[in-house]
N, C-alpha and C positions, 0 to 999 in steps of 0.2 A: 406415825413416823417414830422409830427408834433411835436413840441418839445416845454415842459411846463417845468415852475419853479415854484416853492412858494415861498416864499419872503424873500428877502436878509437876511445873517447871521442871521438866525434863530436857525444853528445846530452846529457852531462849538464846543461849548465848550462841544459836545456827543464825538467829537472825539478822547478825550487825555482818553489813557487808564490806572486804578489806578491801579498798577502791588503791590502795598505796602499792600493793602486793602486782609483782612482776607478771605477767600472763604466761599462763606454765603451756609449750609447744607443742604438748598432746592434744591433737583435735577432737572431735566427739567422737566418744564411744557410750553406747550406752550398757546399762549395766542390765545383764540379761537374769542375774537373781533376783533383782529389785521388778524387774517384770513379772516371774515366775511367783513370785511372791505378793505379788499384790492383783494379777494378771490386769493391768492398768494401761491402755494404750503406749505404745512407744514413745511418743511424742513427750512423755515425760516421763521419761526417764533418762534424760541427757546428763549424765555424771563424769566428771574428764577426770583423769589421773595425770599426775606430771612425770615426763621421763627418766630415767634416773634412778629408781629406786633402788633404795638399798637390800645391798643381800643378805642383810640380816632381821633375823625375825624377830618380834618383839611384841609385849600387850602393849596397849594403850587404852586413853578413854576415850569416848566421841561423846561428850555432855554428860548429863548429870548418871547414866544409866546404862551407859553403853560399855561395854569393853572389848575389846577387839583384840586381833591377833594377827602380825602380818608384819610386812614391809612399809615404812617409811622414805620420805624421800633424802636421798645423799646428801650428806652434809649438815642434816638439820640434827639437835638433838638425838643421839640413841635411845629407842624405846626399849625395854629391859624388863625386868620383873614383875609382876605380876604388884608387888610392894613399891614399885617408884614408878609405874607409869604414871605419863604425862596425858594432858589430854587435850587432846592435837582441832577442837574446837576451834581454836581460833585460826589456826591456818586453812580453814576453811573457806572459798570467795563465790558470791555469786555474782554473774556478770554476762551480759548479752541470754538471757534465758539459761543459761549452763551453769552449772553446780558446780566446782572447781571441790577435789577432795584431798586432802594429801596423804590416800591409801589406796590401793584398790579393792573396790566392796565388795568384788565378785569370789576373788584369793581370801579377801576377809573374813567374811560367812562361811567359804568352804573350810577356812583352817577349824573354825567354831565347830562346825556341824561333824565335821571330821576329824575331831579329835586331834588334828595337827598339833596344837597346844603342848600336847605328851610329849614329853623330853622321851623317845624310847631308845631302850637298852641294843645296843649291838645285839646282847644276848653271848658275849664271850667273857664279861667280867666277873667278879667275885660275887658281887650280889648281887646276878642275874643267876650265877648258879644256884647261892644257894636261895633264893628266890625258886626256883622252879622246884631243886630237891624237896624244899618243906612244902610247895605245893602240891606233886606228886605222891608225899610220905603220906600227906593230910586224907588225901581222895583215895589213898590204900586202904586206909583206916576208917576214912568217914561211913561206909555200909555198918558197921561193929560200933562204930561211936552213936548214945542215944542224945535226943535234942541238948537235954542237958548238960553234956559236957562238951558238946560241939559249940553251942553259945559262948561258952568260958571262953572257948579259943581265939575264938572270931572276935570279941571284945578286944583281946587283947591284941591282937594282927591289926585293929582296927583303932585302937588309942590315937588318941589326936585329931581324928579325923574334923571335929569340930572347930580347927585351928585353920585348917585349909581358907584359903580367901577366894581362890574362883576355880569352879562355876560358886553362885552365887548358894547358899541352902537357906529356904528348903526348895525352891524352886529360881532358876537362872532364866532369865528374857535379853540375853546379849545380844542373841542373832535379831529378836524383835524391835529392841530397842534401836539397835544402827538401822533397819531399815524404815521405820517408824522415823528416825530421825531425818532420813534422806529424803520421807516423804514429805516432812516438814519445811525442804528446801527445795525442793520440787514446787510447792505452792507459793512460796515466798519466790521465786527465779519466774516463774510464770504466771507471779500477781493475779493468780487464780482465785475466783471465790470457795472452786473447791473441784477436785479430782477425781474422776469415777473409776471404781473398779469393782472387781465381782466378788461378790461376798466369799468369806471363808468357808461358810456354812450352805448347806440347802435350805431351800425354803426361808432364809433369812433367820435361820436358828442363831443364836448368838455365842455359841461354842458347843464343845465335844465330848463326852466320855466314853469309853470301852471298858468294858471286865471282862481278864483273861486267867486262866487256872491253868498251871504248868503241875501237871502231875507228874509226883514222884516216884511212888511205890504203889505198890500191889492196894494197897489199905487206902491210899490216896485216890485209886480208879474206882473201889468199889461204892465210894463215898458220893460217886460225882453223881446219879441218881437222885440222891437226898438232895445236892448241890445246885441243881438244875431246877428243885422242886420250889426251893427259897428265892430262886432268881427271877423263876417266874410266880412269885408273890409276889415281886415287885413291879414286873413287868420288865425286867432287863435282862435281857438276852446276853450272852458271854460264849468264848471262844474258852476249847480245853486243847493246849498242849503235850501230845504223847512221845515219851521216851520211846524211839522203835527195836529199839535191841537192848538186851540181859536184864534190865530191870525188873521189867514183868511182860506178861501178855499182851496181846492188845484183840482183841478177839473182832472178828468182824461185824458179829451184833453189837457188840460196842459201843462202834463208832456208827452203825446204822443209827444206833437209839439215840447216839446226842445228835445225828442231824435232822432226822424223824421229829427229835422237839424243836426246832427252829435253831437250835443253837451251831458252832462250826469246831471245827479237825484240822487243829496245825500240827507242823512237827516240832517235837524240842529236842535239839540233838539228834547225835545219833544214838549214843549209850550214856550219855552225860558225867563221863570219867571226868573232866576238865582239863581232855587233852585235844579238844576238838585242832585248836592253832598255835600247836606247839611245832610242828615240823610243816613245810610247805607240802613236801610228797605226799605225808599223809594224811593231809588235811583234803586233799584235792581225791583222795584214794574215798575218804569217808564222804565226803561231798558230794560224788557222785551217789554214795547208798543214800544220804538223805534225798538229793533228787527223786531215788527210786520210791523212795518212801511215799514221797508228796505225790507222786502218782499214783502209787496205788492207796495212799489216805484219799485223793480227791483233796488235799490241800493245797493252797494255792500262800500263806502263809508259812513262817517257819521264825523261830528261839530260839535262842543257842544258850545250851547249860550255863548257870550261874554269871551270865550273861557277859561271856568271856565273847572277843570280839577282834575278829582282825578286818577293818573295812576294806582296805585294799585289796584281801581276795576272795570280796564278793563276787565277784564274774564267775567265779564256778559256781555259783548256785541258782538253778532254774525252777525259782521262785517270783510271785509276784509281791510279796513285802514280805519285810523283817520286821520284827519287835526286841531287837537285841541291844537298841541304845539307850541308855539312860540320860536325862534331863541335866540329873546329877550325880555322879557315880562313888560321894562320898561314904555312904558305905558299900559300896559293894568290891569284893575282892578285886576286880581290876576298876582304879578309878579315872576319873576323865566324865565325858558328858559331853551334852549336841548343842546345850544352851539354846534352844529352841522348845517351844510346849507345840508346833505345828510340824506337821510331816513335810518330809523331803525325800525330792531320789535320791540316791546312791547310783548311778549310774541306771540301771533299769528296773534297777529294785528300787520300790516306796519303803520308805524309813518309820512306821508308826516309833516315835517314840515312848521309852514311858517315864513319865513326869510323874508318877505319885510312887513313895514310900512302900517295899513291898512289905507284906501281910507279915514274914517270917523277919525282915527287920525292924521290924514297930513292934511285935511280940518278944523278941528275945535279945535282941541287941540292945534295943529304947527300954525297954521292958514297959511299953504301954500298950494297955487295953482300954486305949480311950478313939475314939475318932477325931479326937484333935486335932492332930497334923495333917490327915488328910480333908479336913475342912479347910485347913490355912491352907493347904496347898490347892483346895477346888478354887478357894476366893481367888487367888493372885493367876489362876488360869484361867478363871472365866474373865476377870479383867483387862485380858490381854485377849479372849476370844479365842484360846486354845484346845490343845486336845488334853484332859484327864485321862490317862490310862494307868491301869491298876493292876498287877499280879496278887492273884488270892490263890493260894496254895490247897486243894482237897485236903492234903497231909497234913496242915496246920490251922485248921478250922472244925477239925475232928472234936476238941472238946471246948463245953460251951461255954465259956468266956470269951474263947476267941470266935464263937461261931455269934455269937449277942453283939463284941463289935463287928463285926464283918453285915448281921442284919442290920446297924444303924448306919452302916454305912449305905446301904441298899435305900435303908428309908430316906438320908437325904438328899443322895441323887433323885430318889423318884420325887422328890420335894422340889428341887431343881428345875425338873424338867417343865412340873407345871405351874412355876414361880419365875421360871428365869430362862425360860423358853431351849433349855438344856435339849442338845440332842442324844440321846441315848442310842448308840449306834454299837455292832457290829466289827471287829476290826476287815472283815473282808469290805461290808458296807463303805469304812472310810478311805480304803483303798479302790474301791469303784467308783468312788466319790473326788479324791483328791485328784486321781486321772484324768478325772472327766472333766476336771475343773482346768486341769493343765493345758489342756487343750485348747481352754474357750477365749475368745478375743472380743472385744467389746468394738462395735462402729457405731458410727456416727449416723442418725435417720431423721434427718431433719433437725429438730430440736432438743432430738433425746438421744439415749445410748442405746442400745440394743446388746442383747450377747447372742453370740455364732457361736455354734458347736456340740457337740453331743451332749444332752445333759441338760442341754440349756433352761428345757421347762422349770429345772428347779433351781437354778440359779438366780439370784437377784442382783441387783446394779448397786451399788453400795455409794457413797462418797465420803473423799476427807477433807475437812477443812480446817482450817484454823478458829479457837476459839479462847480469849483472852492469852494469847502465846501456846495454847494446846494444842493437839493435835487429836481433833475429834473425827466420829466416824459416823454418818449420818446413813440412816437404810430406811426409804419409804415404804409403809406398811404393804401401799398397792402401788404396782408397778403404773408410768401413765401410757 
């Protein structure tokens, strides 16, 4: 039997119940992400919101780890800043098995995951203009600018950035942390010994990693051969992202060769100017060429340049996942983040995020050639039983410093995997994976749990319970 925690006294003050507190006339609703997210029987997930809320949005905290984004109830305290949230813990009641919240979880995790957070620009003011001018002047110049004086720039567009307060760096658990806490109140409302749902992972693996290569230039494609060679020294398989227009070729042996080695063919962009969602018309005009692309790649993935992002008009893309959201987006030119380390839909699209530091901002912004960060950031994702995903650049692994960090990072994932039951996956893999998981429902057979649903042979029954005020995760080796 395997047995997980999340991190110390994160949940006690969920568990004093306000018996003084009025009963708020919203009946039960249950919350349909807290199922999606744990895929846990209905039966708890009874979470009530109170009527009323206000129309104004606002952070907050929910205990020691949580921070939220959303509506509050009318009349109570304004939640505000990111620097004075309150945290709305204690208006929390459990009573008659019902979870009493005073937010709703579902608007809350979606603003998280979706960026809602971003204050954004109309797009008619002065520094939205000259905001897009120096960003269009930049990507005029950036083909003619060499890495070296491109870094300079990007340091300084990027000054401060370590003063931001949320998402959280080097990795953010907000979306985890509130549902984690809810499930904390689920078991205390249901005086339950403990909760069943289906594990995050197949086969009981205990979290996720993926390596992906967004190639950039001509030098970058020819690279990926040798790239493929070091991947499988490790035995880790990676996805390459290809520019399909003006950058360079893409030849159709190519793309035979990296699928011929096990490896996969996503699109990145379309020509990756950084004008992918600048304009609605022609975003939707290039969107359909991407379309076209992933069909004739046989990709079923898709990146979007320097992982500029407008979530709202995904529905033009007839793709089955993205990998365009970041965890945390403190350095990268458009900031913001999902605060989650675990995948989500977007609507029909699966969302792989990526949670780890890329290649060319550890090299040239950080100026480190160490595997540091991205060991601190593997710890706090496997602790959470997340996904690690990683962008390593062809173009920036060309010489060997950076190509020596890049092999020690190889060497302690594969250290990972058979120390810490690490699943080293595929990002198509975690999208046929998270699918399949979304589908499945757990009944009741007698004395045990069973799971329904495609997939199922490899999925396992998991449970949570409480342990000295934690919130532990209990997964038996062999199913009974």
């Amino acid at each position: 039997m395997q047995e997980y925690s999340t991190e110390s006294g994160s949940f006690a003050v969920l568990l004093l119940r306000d018996d003084t507190a009025s009963r708020w006339p919203l009946p039960l609703a249950m919350s349909q992400t807290f199922i999606d997210y744990f895929r846990c029987p209905a039966e708890f997930a009874d979470f009530r919101v109170p009527e009323g809320l206000s129309e104004k949005r606002g952070f907050f905290r929910f205990g020691a780890e949580g921070i939220g984004y959303g509506r509050l109830p009318a009349g109570q305290p304004e939640n505000g800043s990111i620097h004075h949230a309150r945290d709305v813990a204690s208006s929390t009641r459990i009573e008659d098995q019902g979870c009493y919240l005073p937010f709703d979880p579902d608007e809350v995790v979606r603003n998280l995951r979706l960026e809602r957070y971003i204050a954004r620009s109309s797009g008619n003011g002065n520094r939205a203009t000259a905001r897009k001018i120096m960003r269009n002047s930049y990507y005029a110049l950036r083909p003619l600018l060499p890495v070296a004086i491109r870094k300079h720039l990007q340091r300084a567009a990027l000054r401060g950035w370590d003063q931001r307060p949320f998402p959280r760096w080097p990795v953010d658990h907000s979306v985890d942390a509130i549902l984690e806490t809810m499930m904390v109140m689920s078991l205390e409302a249901h005086q339950a010994e403990r909760i069943p749902f289906v594990w995050f992972w197949p086969e009981g693996q205990s979290a996720c990693a993926t390596m992906t290569h967004d190639i950039e230039t001509a030098q970058g494609r020819d690279f990926c051969p040798q790239l493929m060679d070091l991947n499988d020294s490790f035995g880790i398989k990676s996805s390459f992202q290809v520019v399909p227009e003006e950058r360079y070729s893409v030849p159709d042996e190519f793309l035979a060769t990296i699928r011929r080695r096990g490896f996969e063919v996503n699109v990145h962009d379309l020509n990756h100017d950084g004008k992918l969602f600048e304009d609605r018309e022609e975003f939707l005009r290039r969107a359909a060429q991407i379309n076209r692309y992933a069909k004739k790649f046989c990709a079923a993935g898709y990146r979007s340049g320097v992982l500029y992002r407008n979530l709202d008009w995904y529905e033009a893309f007839e793709i089955s996942y993205d990998m365009s959201v970041p965890n945390v987006g403190h350095l990268d030119p458009q900031p913001g983040g999902c605060c989650t380390t675990k995948p989500f839909f977007i609507g029909k699209i699966l969302e792989i995020p990526v949670t780890a530091t890329q290649d060319y901002t550890l090299f040239n912004i950080l100026e480190q050639y160490s595997t540091d960060l991205w060991r601190e950031q593997v710890r706090r994702i496997l602790e959470r039983h997340g996904l690690a995903s990683f962008i390593v650049h062809p173009d920036y692994v060309l010489e060997p410093r950076a190509r020596n960090t890049y092999r020690e990072l190889l060497a302690h994932l594969a250290q990972l995997r058979r120390t810490s039951n690490l699943w080293t996956a595929l990002p198509g893999e975690v999208n046929e994976w998270w699918r399949a998981r979304s589908e499945m429902m757990l009944r009741k057979q007698g004395e045990r749990w069973v799971i329904e649903g495609p997939g199922k042979d490899r999925a396992r029954v998991a449970f949570a319970r409480l342990e000295n005020g934690r919130l532990a995760y209990e997964l038996p080796a062999v199913q009974d």
